[in-house]
N, CA, C and O atoms as CSV, one atom per row, in Angstrom:
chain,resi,resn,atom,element,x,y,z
A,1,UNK,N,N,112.358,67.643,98.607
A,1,UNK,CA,C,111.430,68.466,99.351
A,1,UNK,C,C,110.170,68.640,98.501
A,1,UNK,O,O,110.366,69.258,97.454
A,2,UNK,N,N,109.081,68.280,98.698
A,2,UNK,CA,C,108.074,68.514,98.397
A,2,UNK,C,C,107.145,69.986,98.643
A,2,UNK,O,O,107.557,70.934,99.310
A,3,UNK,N,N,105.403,69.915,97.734
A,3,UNK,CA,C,105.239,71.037,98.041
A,3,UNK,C,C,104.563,71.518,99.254
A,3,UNK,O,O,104.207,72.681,99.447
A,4,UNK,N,N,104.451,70.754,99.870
A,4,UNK,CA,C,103.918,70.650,101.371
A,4,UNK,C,C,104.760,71.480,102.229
A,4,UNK,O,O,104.328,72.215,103.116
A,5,UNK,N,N,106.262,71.283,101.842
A,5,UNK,CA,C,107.321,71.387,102.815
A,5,UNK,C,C,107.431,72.573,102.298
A,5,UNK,O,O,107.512,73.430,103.179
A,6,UNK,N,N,107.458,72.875,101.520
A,6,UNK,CA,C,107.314,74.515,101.265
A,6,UNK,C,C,106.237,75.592,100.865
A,6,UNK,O,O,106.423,76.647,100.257
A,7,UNK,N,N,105.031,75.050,101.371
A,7,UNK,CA,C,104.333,75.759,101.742
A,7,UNK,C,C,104.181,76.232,103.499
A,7,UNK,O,O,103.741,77.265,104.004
A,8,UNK,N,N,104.689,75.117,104.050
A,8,UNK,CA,C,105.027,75.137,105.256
A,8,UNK,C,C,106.366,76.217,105.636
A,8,UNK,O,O,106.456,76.574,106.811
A,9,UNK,N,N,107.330,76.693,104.693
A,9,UNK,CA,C,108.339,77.134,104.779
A,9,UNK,C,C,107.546,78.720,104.853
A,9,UNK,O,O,107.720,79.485,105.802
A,10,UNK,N,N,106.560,79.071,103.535
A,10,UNK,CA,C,106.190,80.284,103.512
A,10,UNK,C,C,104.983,80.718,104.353
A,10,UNK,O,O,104.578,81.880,104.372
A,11,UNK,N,N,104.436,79.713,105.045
A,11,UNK,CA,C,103.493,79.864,106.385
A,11,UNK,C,C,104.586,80.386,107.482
A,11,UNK,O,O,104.479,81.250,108.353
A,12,UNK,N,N,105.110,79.980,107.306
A,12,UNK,CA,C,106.467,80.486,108.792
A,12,UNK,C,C,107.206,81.610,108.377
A,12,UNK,O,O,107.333,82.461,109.258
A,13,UNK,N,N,107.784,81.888,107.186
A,13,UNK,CA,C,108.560,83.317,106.903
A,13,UNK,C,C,107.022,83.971,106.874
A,13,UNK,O,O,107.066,84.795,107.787
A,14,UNK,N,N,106.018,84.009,106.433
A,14,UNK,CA,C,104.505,84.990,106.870
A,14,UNK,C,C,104.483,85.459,108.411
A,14,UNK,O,O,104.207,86.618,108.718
A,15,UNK,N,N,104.756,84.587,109.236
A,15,UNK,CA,C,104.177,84.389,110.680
A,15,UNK,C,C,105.777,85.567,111.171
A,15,UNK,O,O,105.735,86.640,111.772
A,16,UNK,N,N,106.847,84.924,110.703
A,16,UNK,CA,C,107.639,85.929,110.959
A,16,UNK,C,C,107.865,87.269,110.759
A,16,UNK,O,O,108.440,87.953,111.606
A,17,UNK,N,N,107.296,87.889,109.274
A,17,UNK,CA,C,107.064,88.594,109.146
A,17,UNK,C,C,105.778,89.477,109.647
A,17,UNK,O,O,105.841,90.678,109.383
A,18,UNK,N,N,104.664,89.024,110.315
A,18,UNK,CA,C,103.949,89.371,110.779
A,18,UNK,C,C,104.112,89.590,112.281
A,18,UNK,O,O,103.163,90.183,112.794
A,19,UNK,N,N,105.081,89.251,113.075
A,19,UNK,CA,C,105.907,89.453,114.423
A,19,UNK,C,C,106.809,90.567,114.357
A,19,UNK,O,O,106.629,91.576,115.039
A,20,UNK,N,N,107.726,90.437,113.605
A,20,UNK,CA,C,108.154,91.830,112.915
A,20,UNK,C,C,108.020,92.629,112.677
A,20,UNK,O,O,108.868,93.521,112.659
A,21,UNK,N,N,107.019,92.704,112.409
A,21,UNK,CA,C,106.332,94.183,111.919
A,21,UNK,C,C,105.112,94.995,112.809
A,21,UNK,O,O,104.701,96.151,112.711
A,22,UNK,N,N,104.701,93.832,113.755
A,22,UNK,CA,C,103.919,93.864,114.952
A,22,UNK,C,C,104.225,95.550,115.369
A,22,UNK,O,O,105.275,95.900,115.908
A,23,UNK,N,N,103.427,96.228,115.113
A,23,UNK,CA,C,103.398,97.676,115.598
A,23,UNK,C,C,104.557,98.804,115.090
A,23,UNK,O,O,104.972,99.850,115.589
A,24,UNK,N,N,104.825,98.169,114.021
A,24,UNK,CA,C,105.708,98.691,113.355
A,24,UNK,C,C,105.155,99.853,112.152
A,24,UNK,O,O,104.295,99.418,111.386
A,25,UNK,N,N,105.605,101.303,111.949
A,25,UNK,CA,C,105.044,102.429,111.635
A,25,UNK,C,C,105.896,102.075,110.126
A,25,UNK,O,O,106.667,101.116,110.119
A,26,UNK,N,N,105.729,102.797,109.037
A,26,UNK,CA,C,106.313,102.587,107.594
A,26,UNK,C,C,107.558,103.201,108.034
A,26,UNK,O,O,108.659,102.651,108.025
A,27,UNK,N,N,107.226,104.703,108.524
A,27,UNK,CA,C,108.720,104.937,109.233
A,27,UNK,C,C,109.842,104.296,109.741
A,27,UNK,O,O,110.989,104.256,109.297
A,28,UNK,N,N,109.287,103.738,110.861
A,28,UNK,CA,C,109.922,103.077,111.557
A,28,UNK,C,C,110.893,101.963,110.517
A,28,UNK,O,O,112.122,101.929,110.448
A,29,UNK,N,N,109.946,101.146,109.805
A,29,UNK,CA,C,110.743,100.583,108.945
A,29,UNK,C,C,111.554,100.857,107.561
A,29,UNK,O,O,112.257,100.039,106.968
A,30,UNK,N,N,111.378,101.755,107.313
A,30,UNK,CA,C,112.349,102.429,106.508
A,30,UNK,C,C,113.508,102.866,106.977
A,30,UNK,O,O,114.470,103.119,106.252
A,31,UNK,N,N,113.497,102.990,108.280
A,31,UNK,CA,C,114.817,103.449,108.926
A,31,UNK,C,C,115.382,102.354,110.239
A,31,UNK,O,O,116.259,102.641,111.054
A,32,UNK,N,N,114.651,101.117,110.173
A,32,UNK,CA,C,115.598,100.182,110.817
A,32,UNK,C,C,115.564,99.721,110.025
A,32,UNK,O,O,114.517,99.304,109.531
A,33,UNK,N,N,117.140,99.525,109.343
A,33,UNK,CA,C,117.836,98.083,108.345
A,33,UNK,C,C,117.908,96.646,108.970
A,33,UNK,O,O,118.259,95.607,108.410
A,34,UNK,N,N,117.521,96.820,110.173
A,34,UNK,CA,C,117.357,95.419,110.621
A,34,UNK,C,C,116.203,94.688,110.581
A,34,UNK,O,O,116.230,93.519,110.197
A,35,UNK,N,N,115.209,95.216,110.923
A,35,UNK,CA,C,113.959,94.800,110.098
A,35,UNK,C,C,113.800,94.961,108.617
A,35,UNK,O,O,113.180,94.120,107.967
A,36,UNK,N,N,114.268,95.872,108.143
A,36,UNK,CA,C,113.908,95.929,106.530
A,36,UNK,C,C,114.682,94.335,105.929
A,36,UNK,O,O,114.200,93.403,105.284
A,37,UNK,N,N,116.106,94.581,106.506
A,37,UNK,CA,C,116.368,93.425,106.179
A,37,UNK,C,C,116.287,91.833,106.222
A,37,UNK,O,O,116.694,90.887,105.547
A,38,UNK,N,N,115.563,92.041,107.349
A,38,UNK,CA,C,114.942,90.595,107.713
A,38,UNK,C,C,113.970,90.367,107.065
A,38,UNK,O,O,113.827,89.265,106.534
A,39,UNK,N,N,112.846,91.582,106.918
A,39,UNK,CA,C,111.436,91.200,106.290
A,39,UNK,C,C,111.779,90.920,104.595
A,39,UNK,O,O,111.144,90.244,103.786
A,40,UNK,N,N,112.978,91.682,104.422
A,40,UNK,CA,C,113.326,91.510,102.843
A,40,UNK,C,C,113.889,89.465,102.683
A,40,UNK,O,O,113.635,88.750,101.715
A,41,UNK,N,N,114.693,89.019,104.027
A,41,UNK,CA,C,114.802,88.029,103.485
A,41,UNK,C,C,114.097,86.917,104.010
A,41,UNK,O,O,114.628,85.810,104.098
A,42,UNK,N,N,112.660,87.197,104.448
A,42,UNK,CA,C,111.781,86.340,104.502
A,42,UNK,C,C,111.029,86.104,103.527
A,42,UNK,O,O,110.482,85.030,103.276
A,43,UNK,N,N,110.934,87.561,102.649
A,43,UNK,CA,C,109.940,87.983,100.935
A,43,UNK,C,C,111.041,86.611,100.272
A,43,UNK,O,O,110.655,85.566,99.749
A,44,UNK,N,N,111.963,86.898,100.428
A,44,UNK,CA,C,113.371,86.069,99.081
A,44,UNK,C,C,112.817,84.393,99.483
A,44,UNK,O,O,112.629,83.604,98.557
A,45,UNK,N,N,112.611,84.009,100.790
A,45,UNK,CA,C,112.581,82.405,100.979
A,45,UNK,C,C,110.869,82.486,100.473
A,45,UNK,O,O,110.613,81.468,99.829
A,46,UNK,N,N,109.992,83.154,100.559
A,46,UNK,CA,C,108.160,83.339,99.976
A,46,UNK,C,C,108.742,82.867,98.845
A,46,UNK,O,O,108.600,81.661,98.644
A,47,UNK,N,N,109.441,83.582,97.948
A,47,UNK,CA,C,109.548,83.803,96.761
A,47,UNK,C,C,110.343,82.374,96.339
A,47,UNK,O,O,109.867,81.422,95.720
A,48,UNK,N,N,111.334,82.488,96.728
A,48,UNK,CA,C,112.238,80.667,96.365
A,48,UNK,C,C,111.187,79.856,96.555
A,48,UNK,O,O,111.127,79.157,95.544
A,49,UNK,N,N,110.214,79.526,97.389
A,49,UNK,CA,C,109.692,78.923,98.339
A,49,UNK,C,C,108.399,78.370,97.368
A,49,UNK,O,O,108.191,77.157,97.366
A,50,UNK,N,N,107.620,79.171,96.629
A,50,UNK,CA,C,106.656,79.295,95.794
A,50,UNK,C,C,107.604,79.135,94.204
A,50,UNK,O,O,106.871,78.546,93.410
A,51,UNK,N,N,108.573,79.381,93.741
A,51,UNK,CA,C,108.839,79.093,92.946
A,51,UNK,C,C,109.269,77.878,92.331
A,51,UNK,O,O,109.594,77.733,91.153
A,52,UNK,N,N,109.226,76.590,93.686
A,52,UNK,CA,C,109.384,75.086,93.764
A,52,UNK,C,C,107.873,74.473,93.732
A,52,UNK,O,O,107.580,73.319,93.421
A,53,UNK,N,N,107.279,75.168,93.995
A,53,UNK,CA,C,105.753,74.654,94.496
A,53,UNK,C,C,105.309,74.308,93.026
A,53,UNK,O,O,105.854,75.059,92.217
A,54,UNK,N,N,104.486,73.396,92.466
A,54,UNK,CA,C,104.531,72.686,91.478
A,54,UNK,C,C,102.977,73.619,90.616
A,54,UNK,O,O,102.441,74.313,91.480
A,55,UNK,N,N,102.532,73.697,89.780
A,55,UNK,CA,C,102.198,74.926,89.128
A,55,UNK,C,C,100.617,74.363,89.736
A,55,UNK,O,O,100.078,75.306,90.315
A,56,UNK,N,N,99.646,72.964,89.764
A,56,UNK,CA,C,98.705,71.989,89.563
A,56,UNK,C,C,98.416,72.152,91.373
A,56,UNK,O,O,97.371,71.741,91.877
A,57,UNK,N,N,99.486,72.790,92.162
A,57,UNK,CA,C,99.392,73.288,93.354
A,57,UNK,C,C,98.599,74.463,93.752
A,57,UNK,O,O,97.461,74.602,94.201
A,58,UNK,N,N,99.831,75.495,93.358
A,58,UNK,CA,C,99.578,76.997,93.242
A,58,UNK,C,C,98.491,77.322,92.629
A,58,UNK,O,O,97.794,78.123,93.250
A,59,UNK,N,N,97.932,76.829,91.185
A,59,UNK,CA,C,96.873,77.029,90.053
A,59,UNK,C,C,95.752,76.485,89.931
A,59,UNK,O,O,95.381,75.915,88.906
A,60,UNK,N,N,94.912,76.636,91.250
A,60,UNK,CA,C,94.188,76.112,90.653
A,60,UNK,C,C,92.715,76.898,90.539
A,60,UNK,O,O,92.806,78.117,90.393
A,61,UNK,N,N,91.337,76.321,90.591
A,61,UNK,CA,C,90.189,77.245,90.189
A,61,UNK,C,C,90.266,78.527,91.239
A,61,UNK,O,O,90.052,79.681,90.868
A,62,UNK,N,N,90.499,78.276,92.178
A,62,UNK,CA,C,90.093,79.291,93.518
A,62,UNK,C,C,91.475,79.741,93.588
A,62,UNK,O,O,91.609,80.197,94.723
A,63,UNK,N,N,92.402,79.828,93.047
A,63,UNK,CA,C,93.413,80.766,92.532
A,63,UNK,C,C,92.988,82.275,92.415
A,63,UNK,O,O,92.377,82.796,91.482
A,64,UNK,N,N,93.634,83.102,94.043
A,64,UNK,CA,C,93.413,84.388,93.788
A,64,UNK,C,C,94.977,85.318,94.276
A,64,UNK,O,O,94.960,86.386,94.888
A,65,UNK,N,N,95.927,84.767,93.933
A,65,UNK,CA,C,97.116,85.312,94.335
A,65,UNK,C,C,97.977,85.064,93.228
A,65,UNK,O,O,98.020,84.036,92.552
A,66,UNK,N,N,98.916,86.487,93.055
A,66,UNK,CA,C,99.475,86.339,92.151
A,66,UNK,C,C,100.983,86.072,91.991
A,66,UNK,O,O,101.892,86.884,91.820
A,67,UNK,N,N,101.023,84.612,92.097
A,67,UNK,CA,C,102.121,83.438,92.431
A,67,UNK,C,C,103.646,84.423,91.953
A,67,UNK,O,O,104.551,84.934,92.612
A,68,UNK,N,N,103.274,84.329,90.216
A,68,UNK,CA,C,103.967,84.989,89.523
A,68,UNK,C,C,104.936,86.199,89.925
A,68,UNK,O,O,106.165,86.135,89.960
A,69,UNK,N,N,104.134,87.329,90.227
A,69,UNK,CA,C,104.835,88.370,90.925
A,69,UNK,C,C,105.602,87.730,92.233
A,69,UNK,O,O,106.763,88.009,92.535
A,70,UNK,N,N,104.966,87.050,92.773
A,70,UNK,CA,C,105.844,87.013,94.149
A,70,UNK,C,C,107.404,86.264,94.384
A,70,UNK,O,O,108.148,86.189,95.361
A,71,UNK,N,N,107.527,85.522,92.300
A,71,UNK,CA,C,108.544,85.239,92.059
A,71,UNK,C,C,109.239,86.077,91.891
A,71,UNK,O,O,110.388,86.141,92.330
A,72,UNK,N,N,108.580,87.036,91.101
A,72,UNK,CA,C,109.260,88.431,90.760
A,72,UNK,C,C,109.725,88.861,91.457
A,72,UNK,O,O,110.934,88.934,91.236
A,73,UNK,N,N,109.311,89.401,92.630
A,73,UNK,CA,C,109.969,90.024,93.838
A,73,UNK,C,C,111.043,89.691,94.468
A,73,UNK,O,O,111.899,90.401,94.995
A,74,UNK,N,N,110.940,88.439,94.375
A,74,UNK,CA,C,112.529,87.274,94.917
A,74,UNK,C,C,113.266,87.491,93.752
A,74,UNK,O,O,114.449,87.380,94.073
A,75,UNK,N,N,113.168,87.746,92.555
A,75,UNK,CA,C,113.874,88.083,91.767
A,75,UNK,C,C,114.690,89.096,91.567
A,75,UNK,O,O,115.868,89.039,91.214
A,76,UNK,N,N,113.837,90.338,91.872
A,76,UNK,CA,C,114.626,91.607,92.080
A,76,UNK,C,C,115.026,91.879,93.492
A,76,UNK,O,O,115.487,93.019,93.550
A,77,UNK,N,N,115.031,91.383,94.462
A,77,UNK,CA,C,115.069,91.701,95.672
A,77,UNK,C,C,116.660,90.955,95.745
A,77,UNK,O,O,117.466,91.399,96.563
A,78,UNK,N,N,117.114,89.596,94.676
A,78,UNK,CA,C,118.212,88.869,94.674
A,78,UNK,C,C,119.126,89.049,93.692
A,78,UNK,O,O,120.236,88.519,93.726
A,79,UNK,N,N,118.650,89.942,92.585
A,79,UNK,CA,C,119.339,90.441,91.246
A,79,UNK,C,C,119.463,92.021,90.848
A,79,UNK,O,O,120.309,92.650,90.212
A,80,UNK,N,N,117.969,92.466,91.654
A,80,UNK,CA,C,118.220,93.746,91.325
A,80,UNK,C,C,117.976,94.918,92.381
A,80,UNK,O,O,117.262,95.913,92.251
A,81,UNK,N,N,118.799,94.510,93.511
A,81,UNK,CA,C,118.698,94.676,95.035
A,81,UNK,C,C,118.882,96.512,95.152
A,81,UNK,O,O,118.222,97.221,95.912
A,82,UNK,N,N,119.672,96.867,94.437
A,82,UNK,CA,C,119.520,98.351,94.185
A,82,UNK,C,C,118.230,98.901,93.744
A,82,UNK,O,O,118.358,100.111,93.555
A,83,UNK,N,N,117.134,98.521,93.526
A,83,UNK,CA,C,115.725,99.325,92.937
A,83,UNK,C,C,114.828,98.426,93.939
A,83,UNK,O,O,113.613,98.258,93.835
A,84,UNK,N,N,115.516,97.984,94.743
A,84,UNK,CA,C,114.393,97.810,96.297
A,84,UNK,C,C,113.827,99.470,96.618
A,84,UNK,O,O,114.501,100.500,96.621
A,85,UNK,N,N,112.571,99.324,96.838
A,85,UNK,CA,C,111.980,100.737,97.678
A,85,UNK,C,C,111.609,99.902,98.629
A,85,UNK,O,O,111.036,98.837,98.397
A,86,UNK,N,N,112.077,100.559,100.410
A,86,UNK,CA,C,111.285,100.010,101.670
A,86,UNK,C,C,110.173,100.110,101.635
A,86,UNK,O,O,109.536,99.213,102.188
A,87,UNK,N,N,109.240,101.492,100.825
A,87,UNK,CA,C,107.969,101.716,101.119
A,87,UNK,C,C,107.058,100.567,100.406
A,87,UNK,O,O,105.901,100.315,100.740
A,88,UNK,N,N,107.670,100.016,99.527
A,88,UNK,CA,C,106.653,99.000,98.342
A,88,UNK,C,C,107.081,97.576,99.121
A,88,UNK,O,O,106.315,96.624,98.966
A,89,UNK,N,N,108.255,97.396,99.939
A,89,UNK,CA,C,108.165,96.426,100.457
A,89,UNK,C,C,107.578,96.165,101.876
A,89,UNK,O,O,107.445,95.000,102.250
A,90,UNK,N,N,107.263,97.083,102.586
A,90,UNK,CA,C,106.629,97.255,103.522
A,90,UNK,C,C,105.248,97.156,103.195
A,90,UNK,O,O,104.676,96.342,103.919
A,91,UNK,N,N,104.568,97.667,102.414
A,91,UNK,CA,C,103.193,97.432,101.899
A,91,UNK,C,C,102.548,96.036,101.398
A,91,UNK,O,O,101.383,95.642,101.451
A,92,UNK,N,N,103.854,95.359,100.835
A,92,UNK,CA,C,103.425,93.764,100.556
A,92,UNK,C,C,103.648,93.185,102.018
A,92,UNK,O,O,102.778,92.466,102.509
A,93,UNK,N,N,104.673,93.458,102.635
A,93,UNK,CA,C,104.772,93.258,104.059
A,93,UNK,C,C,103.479,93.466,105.093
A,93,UNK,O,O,103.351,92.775,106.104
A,94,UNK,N,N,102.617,94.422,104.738
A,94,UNK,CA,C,101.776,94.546,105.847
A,94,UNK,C,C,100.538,94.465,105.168
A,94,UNK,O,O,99.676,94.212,106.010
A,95,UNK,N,N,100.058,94.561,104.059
A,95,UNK,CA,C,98.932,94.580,103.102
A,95,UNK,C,C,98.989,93.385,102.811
A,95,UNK,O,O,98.525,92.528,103.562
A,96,UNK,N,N,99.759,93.011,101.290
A,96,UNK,CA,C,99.258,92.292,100.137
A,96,UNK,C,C,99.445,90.804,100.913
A,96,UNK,O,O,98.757,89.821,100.636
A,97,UNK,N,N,100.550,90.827,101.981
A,97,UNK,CA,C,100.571,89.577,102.815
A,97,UNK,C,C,99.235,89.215,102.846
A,97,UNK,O,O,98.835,88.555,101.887
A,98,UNK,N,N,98.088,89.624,104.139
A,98,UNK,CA,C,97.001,88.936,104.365
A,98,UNK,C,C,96.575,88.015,103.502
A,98,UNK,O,O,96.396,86.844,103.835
A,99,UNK,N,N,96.364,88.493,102.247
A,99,UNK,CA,C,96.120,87.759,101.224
A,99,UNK,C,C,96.415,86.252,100.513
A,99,UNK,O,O,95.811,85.266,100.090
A,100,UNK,N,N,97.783,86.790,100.688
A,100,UNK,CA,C,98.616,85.257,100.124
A,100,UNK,C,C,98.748,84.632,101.582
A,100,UNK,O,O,99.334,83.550,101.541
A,101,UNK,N,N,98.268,85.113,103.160
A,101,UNK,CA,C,98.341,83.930,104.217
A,101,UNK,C,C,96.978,82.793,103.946
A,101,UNK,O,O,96.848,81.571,104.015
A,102,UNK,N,N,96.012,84.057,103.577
A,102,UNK,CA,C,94.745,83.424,103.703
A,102,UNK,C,C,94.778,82.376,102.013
A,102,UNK,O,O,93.765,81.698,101.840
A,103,UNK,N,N,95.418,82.325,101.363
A,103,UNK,CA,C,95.531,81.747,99.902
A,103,UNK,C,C,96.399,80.208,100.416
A,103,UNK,O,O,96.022,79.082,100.091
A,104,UNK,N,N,97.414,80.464,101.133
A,104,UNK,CA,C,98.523,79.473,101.068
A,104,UNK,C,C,98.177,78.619,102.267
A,104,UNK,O,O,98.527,77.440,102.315
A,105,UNK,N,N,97.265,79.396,103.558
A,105,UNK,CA,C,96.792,78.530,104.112
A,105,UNK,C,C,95.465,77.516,103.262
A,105,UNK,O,O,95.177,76.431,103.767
A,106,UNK,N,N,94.976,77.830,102.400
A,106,UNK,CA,C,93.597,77.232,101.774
A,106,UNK,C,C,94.195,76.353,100.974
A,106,UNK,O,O,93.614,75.268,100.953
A,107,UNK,N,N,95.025,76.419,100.392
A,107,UNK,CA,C,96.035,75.505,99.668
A,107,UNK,C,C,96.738,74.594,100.518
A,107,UNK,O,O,96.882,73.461,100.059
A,108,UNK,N,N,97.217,74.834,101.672
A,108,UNK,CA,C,97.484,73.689,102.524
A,108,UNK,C,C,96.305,73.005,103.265
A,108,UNK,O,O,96.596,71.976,103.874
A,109,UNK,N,N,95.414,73.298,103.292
A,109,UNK,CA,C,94.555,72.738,104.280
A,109,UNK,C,C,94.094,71.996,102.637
A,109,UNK,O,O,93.770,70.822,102.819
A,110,UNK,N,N,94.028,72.283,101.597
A,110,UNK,CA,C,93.247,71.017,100.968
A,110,UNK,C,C,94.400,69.872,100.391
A,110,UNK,O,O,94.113,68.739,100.003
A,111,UNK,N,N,96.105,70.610,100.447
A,111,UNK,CA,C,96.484,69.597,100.311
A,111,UNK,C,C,96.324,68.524,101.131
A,111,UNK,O,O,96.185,67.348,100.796
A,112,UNK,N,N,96.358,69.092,102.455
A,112,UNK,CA,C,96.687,67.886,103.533
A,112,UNK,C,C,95.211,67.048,104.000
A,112,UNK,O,O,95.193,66.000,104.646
A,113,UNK,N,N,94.255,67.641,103.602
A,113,UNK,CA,C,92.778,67.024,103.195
A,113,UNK,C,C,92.761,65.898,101.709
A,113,UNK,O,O,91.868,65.092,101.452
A,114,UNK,N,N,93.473,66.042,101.248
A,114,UNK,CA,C,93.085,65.555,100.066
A,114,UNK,C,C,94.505,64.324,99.975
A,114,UNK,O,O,94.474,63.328,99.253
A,115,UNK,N,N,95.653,64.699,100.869
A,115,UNK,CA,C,96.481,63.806,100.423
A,115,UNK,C,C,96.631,62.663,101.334
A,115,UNK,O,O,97.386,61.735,101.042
């Protein structure tokens, strides 16, 4: 699997998570485990997902997302699942997302320009 194929993986857990959460209050998601838990294991495939992606990908000048952490998060979200807070994951969920859509789409559009 290449890094195409998984940037394509974390364009789609984004899109899902952004359906999900579609009018969704912090409340609200703090107290359905069915969304928390879905949006939590769409963060875990972001996170696997980017942690295959080859560094000459992810890194380069126009690099404004911080790859790193978002390993992190798949990290503790898969190791240290007890010090999950809904409220900090809901906020990358509805905030810090935009960011890394508009990053990972710019990164795919020049891979697939350039390759």
């Amino acid at each position: 699997m290449g890094d195409i194929d998984r940037i394509n993986h974390i364009v789609d857990s984004i899109e899902k998570i952004e359906k999900i959460l579609e009018g969704v209050s912090m409340e609200d998601f703090v107290t359905n485990y069915e969304k928390s838990l879905a949006v939590e294991r769409l963060l875990l495939i972001i996170g696997e997902a980017t942690n295959h992606i080859s560094e000459e990908t992810l890194y380069d000048e126009e690099n404004s997302t911080p790859w790193k952490l978002i390993v992190g998060l798949r990290n503790l979200l898969s190791h240290e699942y007890f010090r999950v807070d809904n409220k900090t994951i809901f906020q990358v969920a509805t905030k810090d997302i935009e960011a890394m859509k508009r990053e990972i789409l710019r990164i795919k559009n020049k891979l697939e320009n350039n390759g």
